[in-house]
C-alpha positions in Angstrom: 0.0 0.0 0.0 1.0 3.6 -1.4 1.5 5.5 1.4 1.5 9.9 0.7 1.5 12.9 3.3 -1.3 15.1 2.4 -1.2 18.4 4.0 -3.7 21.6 4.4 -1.1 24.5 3.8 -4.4 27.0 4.5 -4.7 26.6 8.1 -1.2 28.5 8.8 2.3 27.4 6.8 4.9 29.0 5.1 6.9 27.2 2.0 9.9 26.1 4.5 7.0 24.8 6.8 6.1 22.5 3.7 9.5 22.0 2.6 10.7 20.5 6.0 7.8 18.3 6.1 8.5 16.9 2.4 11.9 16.0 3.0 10.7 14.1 6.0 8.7 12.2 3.7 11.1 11.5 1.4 14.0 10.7 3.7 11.2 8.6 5.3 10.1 6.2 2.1 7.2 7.8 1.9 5.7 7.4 -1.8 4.6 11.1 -2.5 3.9 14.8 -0.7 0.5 16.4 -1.7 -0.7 19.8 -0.8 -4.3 21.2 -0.7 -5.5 23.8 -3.1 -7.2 26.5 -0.8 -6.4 30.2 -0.2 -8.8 31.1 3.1 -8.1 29.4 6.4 -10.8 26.5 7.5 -12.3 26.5 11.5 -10.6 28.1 14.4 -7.0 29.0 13.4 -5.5 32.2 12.5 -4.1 30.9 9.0 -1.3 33.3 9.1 1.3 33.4 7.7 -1.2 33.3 5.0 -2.2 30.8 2.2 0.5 29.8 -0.6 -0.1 29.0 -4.3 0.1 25.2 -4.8 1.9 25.0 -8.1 4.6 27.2 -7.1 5.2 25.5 -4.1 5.4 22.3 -5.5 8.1 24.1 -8.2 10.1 25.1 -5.4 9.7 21.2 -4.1 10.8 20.4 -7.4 13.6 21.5 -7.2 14.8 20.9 -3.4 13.4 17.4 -3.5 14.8 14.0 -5.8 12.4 11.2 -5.0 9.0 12.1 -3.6 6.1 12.6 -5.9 4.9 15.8 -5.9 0.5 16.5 -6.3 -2.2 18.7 -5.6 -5.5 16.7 -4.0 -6.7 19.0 -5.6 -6.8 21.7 -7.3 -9.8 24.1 -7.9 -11.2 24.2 -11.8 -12.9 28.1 -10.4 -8.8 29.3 -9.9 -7.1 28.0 -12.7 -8.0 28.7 -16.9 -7.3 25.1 -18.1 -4.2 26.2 -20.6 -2.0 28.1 -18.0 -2.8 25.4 -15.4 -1.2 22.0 -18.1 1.8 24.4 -18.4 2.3 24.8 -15.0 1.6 21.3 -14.2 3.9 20.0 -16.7 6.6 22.4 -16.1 6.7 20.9 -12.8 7.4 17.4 -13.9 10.3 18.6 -16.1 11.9 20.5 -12.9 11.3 17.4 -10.5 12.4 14.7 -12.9 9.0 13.3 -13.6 7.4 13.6 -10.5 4.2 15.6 -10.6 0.9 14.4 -10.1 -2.5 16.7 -11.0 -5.5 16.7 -8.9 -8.7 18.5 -10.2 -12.0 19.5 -8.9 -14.6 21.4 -9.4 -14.5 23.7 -6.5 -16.7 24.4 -3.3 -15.5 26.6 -0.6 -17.2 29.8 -1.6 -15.8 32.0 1.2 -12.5 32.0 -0.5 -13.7 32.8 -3.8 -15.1 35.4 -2.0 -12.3 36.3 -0.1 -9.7 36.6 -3.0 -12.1 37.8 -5.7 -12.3 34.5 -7.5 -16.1 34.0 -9.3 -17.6 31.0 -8.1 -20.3 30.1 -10.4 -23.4 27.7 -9.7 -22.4 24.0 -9.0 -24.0 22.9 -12.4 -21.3 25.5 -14.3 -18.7 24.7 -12.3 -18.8 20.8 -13.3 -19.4 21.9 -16.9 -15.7 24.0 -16.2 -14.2 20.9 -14.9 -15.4 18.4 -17.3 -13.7 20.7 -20.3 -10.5 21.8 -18.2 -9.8 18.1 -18.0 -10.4 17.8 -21.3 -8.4 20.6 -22.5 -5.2 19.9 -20.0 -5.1 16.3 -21.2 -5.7 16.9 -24.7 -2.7 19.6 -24.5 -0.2 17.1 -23.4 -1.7 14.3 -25.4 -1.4 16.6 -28.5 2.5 15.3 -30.6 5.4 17.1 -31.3 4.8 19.6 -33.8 1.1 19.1 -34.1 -1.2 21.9 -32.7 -4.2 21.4 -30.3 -8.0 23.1 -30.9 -10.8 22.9 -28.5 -14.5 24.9 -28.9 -16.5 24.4 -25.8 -19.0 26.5 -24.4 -16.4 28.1 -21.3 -13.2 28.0 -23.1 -11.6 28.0 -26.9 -8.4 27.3 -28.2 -7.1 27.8 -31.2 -4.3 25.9 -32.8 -1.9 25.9 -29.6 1.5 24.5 -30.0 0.3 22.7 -27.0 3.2 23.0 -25.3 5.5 22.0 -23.0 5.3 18.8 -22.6 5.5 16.9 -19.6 8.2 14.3 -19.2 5.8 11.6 -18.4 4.0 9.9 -21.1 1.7 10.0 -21.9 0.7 12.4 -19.1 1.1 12.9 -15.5 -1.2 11.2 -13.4 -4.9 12.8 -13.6 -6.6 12.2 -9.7 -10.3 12.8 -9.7 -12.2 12.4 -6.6 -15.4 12.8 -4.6 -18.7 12.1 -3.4 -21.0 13.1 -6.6 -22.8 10.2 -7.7 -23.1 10.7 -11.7 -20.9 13.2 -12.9 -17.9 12.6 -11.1 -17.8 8.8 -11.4 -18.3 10.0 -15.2 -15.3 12.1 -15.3 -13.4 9.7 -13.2 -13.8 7.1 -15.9 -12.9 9.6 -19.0 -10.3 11.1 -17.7 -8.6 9.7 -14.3 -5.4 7.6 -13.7 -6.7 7.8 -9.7 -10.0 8.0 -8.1 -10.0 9.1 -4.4 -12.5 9.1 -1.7 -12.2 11.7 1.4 -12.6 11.6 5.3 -15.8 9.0 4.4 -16.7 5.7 5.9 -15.7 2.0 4.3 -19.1 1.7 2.9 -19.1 5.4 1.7 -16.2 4.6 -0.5 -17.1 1.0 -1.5 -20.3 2.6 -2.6 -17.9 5.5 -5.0 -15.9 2.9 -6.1 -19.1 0.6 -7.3 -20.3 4.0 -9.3 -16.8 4.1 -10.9 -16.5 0.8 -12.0 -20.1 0.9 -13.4 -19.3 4.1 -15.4 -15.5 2.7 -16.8 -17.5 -0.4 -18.0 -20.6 2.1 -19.7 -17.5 3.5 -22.1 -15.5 0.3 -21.8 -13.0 0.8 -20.1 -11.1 -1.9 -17.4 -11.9 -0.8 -14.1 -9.1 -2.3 -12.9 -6.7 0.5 -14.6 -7.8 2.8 -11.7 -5.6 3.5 -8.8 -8.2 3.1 -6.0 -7.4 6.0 -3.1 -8.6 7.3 0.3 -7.4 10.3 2.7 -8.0 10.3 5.9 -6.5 12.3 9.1 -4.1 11.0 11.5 -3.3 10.3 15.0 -0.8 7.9 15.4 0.8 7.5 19.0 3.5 4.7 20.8 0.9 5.2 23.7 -2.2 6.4 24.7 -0.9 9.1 26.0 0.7 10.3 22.5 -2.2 9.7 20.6 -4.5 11.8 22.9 -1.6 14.7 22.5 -2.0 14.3 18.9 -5.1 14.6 18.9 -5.8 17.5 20.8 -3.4 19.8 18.8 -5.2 19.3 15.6 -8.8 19.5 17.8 -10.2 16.4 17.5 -11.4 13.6 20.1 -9.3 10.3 20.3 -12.5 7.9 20.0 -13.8 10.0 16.5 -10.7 9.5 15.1 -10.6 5.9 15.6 -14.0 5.7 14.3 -13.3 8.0 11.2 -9.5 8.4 10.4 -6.7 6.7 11.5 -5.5 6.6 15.2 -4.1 5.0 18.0 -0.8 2.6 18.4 1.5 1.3 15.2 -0.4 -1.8 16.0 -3.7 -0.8 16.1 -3.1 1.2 12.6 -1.4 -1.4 10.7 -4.9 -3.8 11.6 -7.2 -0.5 10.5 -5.3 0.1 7.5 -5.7 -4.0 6.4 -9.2 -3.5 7.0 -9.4 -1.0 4.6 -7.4 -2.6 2.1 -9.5 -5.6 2.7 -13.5 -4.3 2.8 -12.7 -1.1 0.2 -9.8 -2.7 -2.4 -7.5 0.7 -2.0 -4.2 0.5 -2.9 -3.0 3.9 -1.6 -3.9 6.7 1.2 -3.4 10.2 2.0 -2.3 10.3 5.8 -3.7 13.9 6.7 -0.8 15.8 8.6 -2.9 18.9 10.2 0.2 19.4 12.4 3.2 20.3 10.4 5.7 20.6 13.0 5.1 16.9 14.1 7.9 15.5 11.9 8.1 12.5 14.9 4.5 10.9 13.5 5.6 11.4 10.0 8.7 9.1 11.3 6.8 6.9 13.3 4.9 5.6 10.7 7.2 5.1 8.3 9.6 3.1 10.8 6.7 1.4 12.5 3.8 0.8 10.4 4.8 1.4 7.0 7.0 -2.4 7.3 4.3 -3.9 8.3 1.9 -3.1 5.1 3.6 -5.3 2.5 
């Protein structure tokens, strides 16, 4: 099982913040380090210093970084026109070496659009956006050497692009589409995605998703099984009691809601919770939540003492 630190930049981080905790990661064996794509603090925390861009965060990472894969879980379609966003996203995976992964969404948190003067258009438009951004961004890197890309929809035209740069992976880098929408995004997940994720849901929740996904990759015919099956879920992981309780008062959760609905308690007790999962949901891959980034001593501890123990 893929193991990735996911982490919500928003609630108060600078870029050496995130680059301390992605070079835990990687020294740790960690498989990748994702980043949220939000600019206005969630809940009760200041969010100072302040909200940083994702893509240019993950440039700098790029670059100060050798193994780790480097992704957004995800990104908004409402911040991003769909051209700018494949050139940013692919000069990413020539600066890290081939390492950049692209989550995309359709967007929700209106108080940021809000916030930061971004329009944030009804949830029907804003899945119309997303449906042709993925198009568009794929298409871009899909498009040869030398050839030039065209696209007529009814939020965005192109015409004749050189379609370029290109990513160093082919044909693409990874496309991660995820949530809880029961037509369309199973829909899109099929069309377009090398990943489908599920977030902070139950087992049955996301064996539900994953049932809609398979049904919609065999409506166009495609193999289920080429999906990369994902969840992300917060953590609390402690040698004691005593250490998980800690935990899990800094980030401001209880101890027995986490055990119910992330992942928390002893090496032990995560190593049987994350067979479960494997077992009742198929997933091959999770986002451990870190809402604490200066607790580099869990991203350790679960790499040394849990991590082994998946297979």
């Amino acid at each position: 099982m893929d193991l990735r630190i996911f982490t919500e930049p928003q609630q108060g981080a600078s870029y050496d913040d995130l680059l301390r905790v992605a070079r835990a990661a990687e020294a740790a064996g960690y498989d990748a380090f994702f980043r949220s794509d939000h600019f206005l603090k969630m809940g009760e925390v200041s969010g100072e210093p302040g909200p940083t861009d994702a893509w240019l965060t993950l440039a700098g990472l790029a670059r100060e970084t050798s193994r780790i894969r480097l992704g957004t879980l995800v990104n908004s379609a409402t911040f991003r026109l769909p051209g700018p966003l494949a050139v940013a996203v692919a000069q990413v995976d020539q600066m890290s070496g081939g390492r950049a992964e692209l989550g995309l969404g359709a967007g929700w948190f209106e108080a940021e659009h809000t916030a930061y003067g971004i329009p944030f258009p009804g949830l029907g438009e804003r899945f119309d956006r997303l449906t042709e951004q993925l198009e568009i961004i794929t298409g871009l890197w899909g498009t040869l050497p030398g050839e030039r890309y065209s696209f007529a929809g009814k939020h965005y035209t192109l015409t004749d692009s050189p379609a370029l740069p290109k990513p160093v992976q082919q044909p693409h880098p990874p496309v991660i589409v995820g949530g809880h929408g029961k037509k369309r995004t199973p829909e899109l997940a099929a069309r377009f995605a090398t990943e489908f994720n599920v977030g902070f849901s139950s087992m049955q929740v996301v064996s539900e998703q994953f049932e809609r996904v398979d049904a919609a990759c065999r409506a166009i015919g495609r193999d289920p099984g080429e999906l990369v099956r994902s969840v992300a879920l917060v953590i609390a992981v402690g040698r004691d009691d005593d250490e998980v309780a800690r935990r899990a008062l800094t980030i401001g959760r209880e101890v027995d809601e986490l055990r119910a609905n992330g992942i928390a308690g002893s090496p032990a007790e995560v190593v049987d919770r994350l067979g479960e999962w494997r077992e009742k949901t198929g997933i091959t891959r999770i986002y451990l939540q870190l809402l604490d980034l200066a607790d580099i001593d869990q991203v350790e501890l679960i790499a040394s003492q849990v991590a082994p123990q998946l297979g």
